[in-house]
C-alpha distance (Angstrom), angle and dihedral (degrees) to the residues before:
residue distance angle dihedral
X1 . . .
X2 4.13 . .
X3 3.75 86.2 .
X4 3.53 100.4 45.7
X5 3.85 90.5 49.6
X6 3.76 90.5 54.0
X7 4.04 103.1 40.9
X8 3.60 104.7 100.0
X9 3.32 115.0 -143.4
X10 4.41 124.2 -128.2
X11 4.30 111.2 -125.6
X12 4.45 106.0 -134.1
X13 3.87 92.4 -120.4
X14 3.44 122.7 -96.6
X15 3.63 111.2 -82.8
X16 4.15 109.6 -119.8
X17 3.57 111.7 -87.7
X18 3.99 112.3 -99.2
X19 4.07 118.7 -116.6
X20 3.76 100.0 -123.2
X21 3.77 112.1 -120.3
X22 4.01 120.2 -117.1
X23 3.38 112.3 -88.9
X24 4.07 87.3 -125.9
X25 4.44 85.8 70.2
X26 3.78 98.7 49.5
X27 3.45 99.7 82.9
X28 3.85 110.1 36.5
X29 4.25 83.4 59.7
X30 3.74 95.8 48.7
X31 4.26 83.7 55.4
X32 3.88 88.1 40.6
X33 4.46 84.0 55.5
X34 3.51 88.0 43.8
X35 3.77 94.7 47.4
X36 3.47 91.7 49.8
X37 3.97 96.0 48.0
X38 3.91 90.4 47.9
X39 3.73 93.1 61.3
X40 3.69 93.1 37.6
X41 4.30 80.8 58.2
X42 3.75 92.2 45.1
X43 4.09 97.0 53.8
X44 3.49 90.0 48.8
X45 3.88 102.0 49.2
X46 3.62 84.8 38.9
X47 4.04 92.2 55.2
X48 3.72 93.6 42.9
X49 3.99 91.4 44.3
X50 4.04 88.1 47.1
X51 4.20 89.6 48.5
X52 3.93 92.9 42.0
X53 3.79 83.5 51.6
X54 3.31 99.8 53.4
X55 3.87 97.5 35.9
X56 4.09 79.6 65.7
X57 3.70 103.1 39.9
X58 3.78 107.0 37.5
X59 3.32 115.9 20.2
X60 3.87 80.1 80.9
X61 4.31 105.2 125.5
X62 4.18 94.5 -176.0
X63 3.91 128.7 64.2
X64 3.77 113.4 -145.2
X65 4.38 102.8 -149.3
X66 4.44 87.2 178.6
X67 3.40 86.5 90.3
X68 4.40 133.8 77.6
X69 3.88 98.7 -102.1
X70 3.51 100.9 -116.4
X71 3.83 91.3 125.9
X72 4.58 90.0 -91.8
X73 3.75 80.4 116.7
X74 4.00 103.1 68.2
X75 3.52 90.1 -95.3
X76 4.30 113.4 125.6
X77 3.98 110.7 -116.6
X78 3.84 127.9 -103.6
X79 3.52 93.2 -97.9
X80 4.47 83.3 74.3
X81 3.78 92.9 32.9
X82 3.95 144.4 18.5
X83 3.42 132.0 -171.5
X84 4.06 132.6 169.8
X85 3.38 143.9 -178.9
X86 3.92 126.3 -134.9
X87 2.98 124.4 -119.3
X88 3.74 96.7 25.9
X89 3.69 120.6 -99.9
X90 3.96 102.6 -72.3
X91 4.12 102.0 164.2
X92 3.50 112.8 -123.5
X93 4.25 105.4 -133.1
X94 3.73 137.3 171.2
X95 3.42 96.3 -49.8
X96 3.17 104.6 48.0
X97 3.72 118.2 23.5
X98 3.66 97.6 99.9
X99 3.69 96.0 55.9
X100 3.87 101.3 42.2
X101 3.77 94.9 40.4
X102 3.97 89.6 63.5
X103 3.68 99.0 23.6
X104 3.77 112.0 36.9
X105 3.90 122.9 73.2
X106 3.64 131.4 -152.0
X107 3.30 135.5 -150.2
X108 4.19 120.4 -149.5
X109 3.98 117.0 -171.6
X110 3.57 127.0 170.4
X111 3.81 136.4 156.3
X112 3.65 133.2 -166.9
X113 3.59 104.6 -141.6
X114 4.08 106.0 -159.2
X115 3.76 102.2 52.9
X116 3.93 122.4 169.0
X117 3.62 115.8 -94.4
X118 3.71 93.5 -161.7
X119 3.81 115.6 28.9
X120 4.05 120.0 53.8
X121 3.74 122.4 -98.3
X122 3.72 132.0 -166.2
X123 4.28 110.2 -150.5
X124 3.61 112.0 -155.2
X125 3.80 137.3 -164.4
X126 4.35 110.6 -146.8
X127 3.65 134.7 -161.0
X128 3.81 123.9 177.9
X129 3.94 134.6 144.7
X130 3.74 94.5 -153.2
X131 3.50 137.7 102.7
X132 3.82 88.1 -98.2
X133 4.01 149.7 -17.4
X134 3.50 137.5 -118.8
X135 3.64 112.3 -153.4
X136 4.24 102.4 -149.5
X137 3.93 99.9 104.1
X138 3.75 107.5 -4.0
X139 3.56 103.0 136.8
X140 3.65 96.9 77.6
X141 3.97 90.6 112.9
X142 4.01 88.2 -121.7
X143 3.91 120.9 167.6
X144 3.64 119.3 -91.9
X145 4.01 97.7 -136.3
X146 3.76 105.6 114.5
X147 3.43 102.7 37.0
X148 3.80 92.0 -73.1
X149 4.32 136.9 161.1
X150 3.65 124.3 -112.6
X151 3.56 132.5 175.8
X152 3.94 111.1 -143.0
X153 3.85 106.0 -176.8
X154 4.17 126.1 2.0
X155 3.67 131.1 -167.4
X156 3.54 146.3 -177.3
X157 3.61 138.9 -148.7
X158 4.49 88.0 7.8
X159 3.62 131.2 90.4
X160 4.26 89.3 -156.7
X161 3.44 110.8 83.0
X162 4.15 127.6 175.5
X163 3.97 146.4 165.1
X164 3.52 145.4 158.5
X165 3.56 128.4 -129.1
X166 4.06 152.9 158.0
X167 3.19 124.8 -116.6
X168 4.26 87.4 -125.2
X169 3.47 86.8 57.8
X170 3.72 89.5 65.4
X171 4.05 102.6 54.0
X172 3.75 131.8 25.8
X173 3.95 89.3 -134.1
X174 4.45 98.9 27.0
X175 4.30 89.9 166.3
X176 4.57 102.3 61.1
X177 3.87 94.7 170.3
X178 4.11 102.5 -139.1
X179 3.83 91.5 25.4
X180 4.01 134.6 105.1
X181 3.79 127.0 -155.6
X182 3.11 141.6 179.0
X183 3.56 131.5 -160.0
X184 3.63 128.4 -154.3
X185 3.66 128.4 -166.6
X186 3.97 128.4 -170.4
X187 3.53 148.2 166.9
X188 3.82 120.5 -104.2
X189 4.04 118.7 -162.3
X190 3.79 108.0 -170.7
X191 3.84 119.3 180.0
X192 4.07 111.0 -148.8
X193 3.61 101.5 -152.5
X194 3.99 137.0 58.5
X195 3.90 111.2 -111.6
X196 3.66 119.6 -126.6
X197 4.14 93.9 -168.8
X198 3.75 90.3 62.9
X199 3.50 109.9 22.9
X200 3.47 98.0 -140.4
X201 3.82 130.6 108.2
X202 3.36 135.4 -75.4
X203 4.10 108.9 -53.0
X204 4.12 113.2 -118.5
X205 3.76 129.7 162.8
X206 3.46 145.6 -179.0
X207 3.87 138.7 -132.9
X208 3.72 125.2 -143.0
X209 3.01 108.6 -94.8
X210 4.15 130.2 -118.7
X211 3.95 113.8 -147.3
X212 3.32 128.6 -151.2
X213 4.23 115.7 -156.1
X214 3.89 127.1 -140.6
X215 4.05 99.3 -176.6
X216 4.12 106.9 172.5
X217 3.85 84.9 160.6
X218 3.81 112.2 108.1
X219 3.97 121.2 -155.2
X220 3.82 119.5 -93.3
X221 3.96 113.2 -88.4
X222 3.64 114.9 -107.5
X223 3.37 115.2 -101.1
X224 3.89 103.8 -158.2
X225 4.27 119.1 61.1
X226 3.74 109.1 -113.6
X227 3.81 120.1 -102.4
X228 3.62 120.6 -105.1
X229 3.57 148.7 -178.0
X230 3.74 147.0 -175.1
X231 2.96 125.6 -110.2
X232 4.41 143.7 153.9
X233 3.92 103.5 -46.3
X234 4.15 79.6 -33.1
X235 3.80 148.7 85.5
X236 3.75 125.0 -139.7
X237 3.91 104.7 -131.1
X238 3.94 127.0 -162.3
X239 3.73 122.7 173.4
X240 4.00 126.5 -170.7
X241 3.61 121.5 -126.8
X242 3.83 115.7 -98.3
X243 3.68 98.6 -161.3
X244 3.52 130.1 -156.5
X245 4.00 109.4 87.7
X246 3.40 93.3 -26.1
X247 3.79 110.1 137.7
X248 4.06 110.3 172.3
X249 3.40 128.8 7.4
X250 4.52 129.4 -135.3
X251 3.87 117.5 -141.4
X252 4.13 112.6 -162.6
X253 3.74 132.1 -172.7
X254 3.50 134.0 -168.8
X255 3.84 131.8 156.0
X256 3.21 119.8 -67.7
X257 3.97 114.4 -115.2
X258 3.18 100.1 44.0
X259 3.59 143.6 100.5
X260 3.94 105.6 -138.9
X261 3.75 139.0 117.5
X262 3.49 121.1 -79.5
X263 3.17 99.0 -112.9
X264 4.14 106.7 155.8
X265 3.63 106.8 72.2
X266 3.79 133.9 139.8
X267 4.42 127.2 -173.7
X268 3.14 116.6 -102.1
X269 3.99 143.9 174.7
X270 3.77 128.7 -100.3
X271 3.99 125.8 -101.7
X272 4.27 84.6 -2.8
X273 3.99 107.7 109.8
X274 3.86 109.2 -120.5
X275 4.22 122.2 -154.7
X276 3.50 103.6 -131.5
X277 3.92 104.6 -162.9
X278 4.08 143.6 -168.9
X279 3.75 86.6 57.7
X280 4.27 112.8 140.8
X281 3.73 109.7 -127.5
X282 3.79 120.0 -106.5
X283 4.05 95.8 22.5
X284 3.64 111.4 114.5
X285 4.05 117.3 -137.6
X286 3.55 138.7 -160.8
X287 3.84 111.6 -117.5
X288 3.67 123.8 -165.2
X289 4.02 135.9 147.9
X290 4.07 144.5 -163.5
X291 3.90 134.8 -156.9
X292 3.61 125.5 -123.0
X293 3.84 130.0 -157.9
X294 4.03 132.2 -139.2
X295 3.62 88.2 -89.4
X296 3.86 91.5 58.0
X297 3.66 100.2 -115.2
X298 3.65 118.6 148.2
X299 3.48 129.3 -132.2
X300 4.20 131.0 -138.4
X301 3.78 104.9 -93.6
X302 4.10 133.8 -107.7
X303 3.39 123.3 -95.3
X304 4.10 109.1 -82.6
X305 3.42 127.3 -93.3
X306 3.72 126.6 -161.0
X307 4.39 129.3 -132.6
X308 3.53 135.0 176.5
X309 4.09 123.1 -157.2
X310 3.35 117.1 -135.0
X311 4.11 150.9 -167.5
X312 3.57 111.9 -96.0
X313 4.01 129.2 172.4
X314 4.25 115.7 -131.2
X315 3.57 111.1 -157.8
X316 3.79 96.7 -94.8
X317 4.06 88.1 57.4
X318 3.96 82.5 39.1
X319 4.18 87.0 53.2
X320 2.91 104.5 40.8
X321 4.09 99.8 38.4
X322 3.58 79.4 60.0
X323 3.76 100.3 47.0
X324 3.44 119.2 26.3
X325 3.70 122.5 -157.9
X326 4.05 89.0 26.2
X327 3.44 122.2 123.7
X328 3.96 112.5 -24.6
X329 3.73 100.7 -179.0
X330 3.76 133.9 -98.2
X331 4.00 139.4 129.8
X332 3.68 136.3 -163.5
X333 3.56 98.1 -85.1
X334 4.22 92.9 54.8
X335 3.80 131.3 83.2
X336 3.80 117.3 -108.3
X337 3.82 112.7 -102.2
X338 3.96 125.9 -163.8
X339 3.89 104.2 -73.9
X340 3.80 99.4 12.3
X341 3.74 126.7 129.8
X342 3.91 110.0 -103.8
X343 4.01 108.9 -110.3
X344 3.59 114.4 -112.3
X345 3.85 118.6 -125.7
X346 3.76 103.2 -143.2
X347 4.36 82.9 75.2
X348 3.64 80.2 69.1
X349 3.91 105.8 62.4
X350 3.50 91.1 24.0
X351 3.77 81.8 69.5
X352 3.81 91.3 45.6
X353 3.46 89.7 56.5
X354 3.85 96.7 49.5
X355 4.18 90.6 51.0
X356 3.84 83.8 50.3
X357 3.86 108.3 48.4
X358 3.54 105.3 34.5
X359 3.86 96.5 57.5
X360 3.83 90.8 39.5
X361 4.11 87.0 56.6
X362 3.64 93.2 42.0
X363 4.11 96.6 50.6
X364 3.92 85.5 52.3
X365 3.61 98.9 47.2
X366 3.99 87.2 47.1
X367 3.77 86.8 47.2
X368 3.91 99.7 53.0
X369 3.95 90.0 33.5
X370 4.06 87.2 58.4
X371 3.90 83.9 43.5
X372 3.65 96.5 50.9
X373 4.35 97.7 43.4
X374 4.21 87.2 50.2
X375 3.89 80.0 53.8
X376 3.21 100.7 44.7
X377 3.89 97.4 51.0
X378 4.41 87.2 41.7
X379 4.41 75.7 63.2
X380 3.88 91.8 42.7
X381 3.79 90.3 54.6
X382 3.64 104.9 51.3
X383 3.89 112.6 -49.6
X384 3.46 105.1 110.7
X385 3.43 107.6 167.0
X386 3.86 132.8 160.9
X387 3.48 115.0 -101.6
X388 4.01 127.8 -152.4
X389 3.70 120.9 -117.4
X390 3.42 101.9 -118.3
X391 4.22 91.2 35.0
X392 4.12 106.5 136.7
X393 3.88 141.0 147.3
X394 3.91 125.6 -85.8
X395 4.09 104.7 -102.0
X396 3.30 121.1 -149.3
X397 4.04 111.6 168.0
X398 3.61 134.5 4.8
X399 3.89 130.1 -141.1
X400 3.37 120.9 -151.8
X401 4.21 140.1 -165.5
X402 3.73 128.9 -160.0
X403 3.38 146.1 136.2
X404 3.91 141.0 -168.9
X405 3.97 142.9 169.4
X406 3.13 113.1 -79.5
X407 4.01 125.2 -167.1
X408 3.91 109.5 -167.2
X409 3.79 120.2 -135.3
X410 3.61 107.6 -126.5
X411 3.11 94.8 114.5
X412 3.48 92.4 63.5
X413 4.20 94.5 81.3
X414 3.68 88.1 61.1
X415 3.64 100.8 47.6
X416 3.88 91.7 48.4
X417 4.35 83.3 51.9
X418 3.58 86.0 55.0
X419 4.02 96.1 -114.7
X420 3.50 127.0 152.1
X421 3.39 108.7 -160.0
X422 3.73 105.6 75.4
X423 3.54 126.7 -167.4
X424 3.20 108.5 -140.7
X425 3.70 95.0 34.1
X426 3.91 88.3 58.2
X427 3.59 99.4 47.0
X428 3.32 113.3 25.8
X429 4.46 97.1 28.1
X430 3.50 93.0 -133.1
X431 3.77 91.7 -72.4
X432 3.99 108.0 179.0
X433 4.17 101.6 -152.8
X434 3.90 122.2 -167.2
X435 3.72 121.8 -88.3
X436 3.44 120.0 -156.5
X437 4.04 120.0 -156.9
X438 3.93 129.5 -163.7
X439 3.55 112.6 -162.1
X440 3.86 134.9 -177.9
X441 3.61 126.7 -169.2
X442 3.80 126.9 -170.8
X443 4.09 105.3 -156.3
X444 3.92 114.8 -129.7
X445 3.85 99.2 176.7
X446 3.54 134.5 31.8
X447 3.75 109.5 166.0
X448 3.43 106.0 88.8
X449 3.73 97.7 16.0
X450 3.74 140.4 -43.7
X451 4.04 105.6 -48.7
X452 4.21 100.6 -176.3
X453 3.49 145.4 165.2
X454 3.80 128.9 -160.1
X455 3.74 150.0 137.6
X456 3.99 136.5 -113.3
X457 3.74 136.6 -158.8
X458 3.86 128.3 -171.3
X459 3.95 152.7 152.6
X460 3.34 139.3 -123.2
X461 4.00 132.7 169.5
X462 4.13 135.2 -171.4
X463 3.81 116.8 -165.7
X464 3.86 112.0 -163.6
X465 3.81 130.0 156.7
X466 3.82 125.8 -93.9
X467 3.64 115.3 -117.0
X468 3.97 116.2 -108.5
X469 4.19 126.4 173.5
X470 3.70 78.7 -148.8
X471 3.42 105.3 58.5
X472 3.95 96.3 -122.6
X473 3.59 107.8 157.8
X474 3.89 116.5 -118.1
X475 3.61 141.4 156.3
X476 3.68 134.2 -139.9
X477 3.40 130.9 -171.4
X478 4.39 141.8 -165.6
X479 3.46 115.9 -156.8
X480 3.96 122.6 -162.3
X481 3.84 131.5 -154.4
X482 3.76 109.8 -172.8
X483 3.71 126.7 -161.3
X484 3.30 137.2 163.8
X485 4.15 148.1 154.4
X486 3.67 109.6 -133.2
X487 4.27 130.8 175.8
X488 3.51 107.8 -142.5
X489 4.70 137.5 177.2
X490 2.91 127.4 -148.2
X491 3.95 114.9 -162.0
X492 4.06 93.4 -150.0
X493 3.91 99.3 138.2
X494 4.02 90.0 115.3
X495 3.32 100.7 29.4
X496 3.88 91.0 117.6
X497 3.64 88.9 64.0
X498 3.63 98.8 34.2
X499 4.08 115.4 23.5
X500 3.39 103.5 -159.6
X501 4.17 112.4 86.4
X502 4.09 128.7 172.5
X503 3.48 131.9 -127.1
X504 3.51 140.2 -142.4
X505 3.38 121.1 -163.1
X506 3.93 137.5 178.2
X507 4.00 151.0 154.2
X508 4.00 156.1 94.4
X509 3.99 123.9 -29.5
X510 2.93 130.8 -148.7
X511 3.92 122.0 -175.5
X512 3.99 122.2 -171.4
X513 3.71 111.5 -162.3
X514 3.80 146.4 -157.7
X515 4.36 135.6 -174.6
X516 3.44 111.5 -170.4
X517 3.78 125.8 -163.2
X518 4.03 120.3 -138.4
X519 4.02 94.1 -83.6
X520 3.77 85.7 60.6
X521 4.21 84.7 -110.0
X522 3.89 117.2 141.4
X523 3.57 97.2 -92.9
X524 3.83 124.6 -126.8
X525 4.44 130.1 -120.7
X526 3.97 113.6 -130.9
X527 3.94 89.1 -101.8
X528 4.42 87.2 57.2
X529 3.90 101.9 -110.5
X530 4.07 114.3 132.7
X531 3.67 113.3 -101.7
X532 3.55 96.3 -121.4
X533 4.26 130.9 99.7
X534 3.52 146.4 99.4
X535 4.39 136.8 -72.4
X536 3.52 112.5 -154.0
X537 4.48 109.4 -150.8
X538 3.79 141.0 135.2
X539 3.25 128.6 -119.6
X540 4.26 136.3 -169.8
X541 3.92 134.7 -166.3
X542 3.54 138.5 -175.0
X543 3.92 121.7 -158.4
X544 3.88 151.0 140.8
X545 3.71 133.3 -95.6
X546 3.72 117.9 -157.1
X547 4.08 108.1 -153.4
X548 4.08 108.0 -125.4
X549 3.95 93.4 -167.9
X550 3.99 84.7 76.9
X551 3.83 94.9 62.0
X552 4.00 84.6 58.0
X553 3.57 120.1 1.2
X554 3.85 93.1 172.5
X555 3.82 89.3 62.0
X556 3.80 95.0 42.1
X557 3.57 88.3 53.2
X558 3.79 88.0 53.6
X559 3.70 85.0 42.0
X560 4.13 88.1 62.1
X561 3.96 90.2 42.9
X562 3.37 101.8 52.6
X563 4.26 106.3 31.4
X564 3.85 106.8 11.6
X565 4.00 102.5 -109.9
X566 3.18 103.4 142.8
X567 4.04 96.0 -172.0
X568 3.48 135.4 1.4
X569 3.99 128.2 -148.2
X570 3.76 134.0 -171.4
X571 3.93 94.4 -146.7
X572 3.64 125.4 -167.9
X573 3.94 118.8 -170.2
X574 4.05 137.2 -170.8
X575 4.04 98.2 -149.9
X576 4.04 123.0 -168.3
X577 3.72 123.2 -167.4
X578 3.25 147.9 -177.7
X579 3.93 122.3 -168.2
X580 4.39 110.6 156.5
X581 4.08 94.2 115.7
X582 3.66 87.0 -81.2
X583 3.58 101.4 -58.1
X584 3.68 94.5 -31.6
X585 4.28 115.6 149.7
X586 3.64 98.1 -143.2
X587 4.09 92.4 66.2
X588 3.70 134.7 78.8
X589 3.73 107.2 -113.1
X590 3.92 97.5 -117.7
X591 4.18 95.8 175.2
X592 3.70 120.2 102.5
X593 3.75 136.5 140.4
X594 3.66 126.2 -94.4
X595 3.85 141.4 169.8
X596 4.22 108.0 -123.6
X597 3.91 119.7 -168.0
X598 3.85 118.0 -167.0
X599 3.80 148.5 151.4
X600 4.05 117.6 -120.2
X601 3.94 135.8 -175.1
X602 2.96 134.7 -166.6
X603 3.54 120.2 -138.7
């Protein structure tokens, strides 16, 4: 203790006193340090992100092939691997199983495209037709019956991998009658080694895989006969859906008492009636049909159902049964045959004069609507100015929609004969379809109201049902193509003050026509000429426009601005006409009277 208390004890020298550093370096090295300890931060998160990442992703050692391969199933997407099969998957079925499996040879590529350049890797081409695949021991070149593995090419060292096989090469028994398979193939990338960098296991991925289908299961039979019905030299066919894997279904025919193939069929869809034709009226036949799947395996067929074509009367037999030497058909653009009305000429430039106005009307409204939107956005950018109340665009012609029932009088010839069985009454029950009208008008005068001439075109259509002593169920139909040039006033020079203007409106018709039989054919009249032509008439009406610009003027001024229409009128019109060849006897009477609602604007 004495000792202790008396050693004296040496002091290290001071350490030389440090030169203080200008004030102007203290800060840039306290951001160099933190610089420094930033990126020091960054590469470690970065490392322990990348390992974590790969810990999770691919240190997976089974392939899950349940699942749509779209990469959801562990496997890596096609953007790190690829792999196809040539020729593409076609499945081999019923038919043709035996053939392909021992004749046909595929071709399965695939690469995986970010190999390591430091660490071996083992690339591996897969079959299996099970659920999944483990990939310890799978290139032992087993068979695939029973759900099993089998490695079908291996390499080393080489991210491109390829081979060829057969499909009998893959099974000891490929063709199982009453069995479906599916084969999946895939591309395994197996790293040997652990890796240091990452600290994670070794690497392995997994392509999407392609499949390849062996389906030698047939869809159920139907249960249930199809439904059918006569009709003209046809049956009307619906078939129920089987379900199951059944994609299309096959309708066949053949007549009925006797024992042969059916060997007249054609596809067709479920619960949607299909027109089976080249069937000879009054002979009964024997209907029946099967399902087939995606693979193209057929199924046993329904039970057999039994049809019998029959006679039936479209409206031009109907008409012309009940009139004869009525209209026979024809038009301006046909050649006379014996017993057919001459064609009028007028059809001919009223046509002319359609092709020529319309597009004239329709180039200027284009014209001044282009002029009118570069205006518009030359005022949206800056312009600004004041405009005058009553400002608005020069008009020059005015197009015009609307449509109405309309009941055709051809009926007309038979009630003035005294007959009671009418035509059109019986077949088509007086219905009174739509007919829609396009008009354009081209205005010549102005002054002392709107003085204008212009042209229309339109469509109508009836569909009745043929007449049959058998009670076959068939449709007919009479199709209508109005046209017709027309010179029309409009008294509008108050219309500011009071909105509401009339119309008078009157010209030349002339009505192309159409009868169709129940295949959708042109039908025929009793005495063999097509049902189709052209009825030359005239026709006037007399009506009311109601000015829209006085509901809003602000927006019909913006209306003008930005599109060109100058007005806009909700126009409502009582038309008469007359269209039978001017009185001739050899025409349908085509005139009749009809209320037509529409919008116009003039532009």
């Amino acid at each position: 203790m004495s000792t202790m208390s008396t050693t004296s004890t040496t002091s290290p020298p001071e350490p030389p006193a440090r030169t203080p550093r200008p004030a102007a370096l203290k800060r840039p090295l306290r951001a160099l340090r933190a610089l420094r300890a930033l990126r020091a931060l960054s590469a470690l998160s970065a490392l322990s992100a990348l390992g974590a990442l790969s810990a999770q992703v691919h240190a997976q050692t089974t392939t899950d092939l349940t699942a749509d391969t779209d990469g959801a199933d562990g496997s890596v997407s096609d953007s790190i691997t690829s792999i196809t099969l040539t020729p593409e998957d076609k499945p081999l079925n019923v038919d043709t199983c035996a053939a392909r499996a021992a004749e046909q040879e595929y071709t399965l590529s695939a690469e995986y495209k970010t190999p390591s350049a430091t660490i071996s890797y083992t690339t591996r081409l897969i079959a299996t037709t099970g659920a999944s695949c483990s990939h310890e021991d799978v290139c032992n070149n087993v068979a695939l019956d029973g759900g099993a593995c089998s490695c079908l090419k291996e390499v080393t060292g080489s991210g491109s991998v390829s081979t060829t096989f057969k499909v009998r090469d893959l099974f000891d028994e490929p063709c199982v009658d009453g069995e479906e398979r599916v084969v999946s193939f895939f591309l395994h990338y197996a790293e040997a080694d652990f890796n240091p960098l990452l600290g994670s296991a070794a690497l392995q991925e997994e392509s999407p895989a392609v499949k390849l289908s062996i389906d030698l299961l047939p869809p159920a039979a139907p249960t249930e006969a199809p439904v059918v019905l006569g009709a003209e030299e046809a049956l009307r066919v619906t078939v129920a859906e089987v379900g199951g894997d059944a994609s299309s279904y096959e309708v066949c025919v053949r007549e009925a008492g006797y024992d042969a193939p059916y060997d007249t069929c054609e596809r067709v869809e479920a619960g949607v009636a299909f027109r089976f034709e080249g069937l000879a009226n009054d002979t009964s036949y024997d209907v029946v049909y099967a399902a087939y799947d995606e693979a193209g395996n057929r199924g046993a067929q329904s039970p057999a159902a039994q049809g019998t074509p029959a006679s039936v009367l479209d409206f031009a037999e109907v008409y012309s049964g009940l009139y004869p030497g009525g209209e026979e058909g024809g038009c301006a653009s046909s050649p006379a045959r014996p017993g057919a009305p001459r064609a009028p000429r007028a059809p001919l430039a009223l046509l002319a004069l359609l092709a020529l106005l319309a597009p004239r009307a329709a180039r200027r409204a284009g014209r001044r609507a282009a002029a009118a939107l570069v205006a518009g956005a030359a005022c949206l950018a800056g312009a600004g100015e004041a405009r005058a109340e009553d400002a608005e665009s020069e008009r020059s012609s005015t197009v015009t929609l609307r449509g109405g029932s309309y009941l055709p009088a051809i009926d007309s010839e038979f009630q003035e004969r005294g007959t009671v069985q009418r035509p059109y009454e019986r077949v088509f029950k007086n219905d009174a379809p739509l007919m829609f009208l396009v008009q354009a008008d081209r205005h010549l005068l102005q002054a002392y109201g709107t003085l204008a001439v212009g042209a229309a075109v339109g469509y109508w259509n009836a569909e009745g049902e043929a007449l049959s002593s058998d009670n076959v169920q068939e449709t007919t139909e009479m199709s209508i193509y109005p046209l017709s040039l027309s010179l029309s006033y409009r008294f509008d020079l108050f219309q500011r003050a009071f909105p509401v203007t009339p119309v008078l409106r009157g010209g030349l018709s002339y009505y192309l026509w159409n009868v169709y039989d129940g295949a959708g054919e042109t039908a025929r009249f009793a005495g063999g000429g097509e049902a189709s032509g052209g009825t030359l008439g005239w026709h006037y009406a007399v009506g009311l426009q109601l000015l829209l610009d006085s509901l809003d003027r602000e927006m019909a001024w913006s209306f003008d601005r930005d599109a060109g229409v100058n007005h806009s009128y909700l126009t409502v019109e009582y038309q008469v006409s007359q269209v039978d060849d001017f009185g001739s006897a050899e025409s349908f009477r085509l005139g009749g009277e009809g209320l037509f609602v529409g919008l116009a604007l003039d532009l």
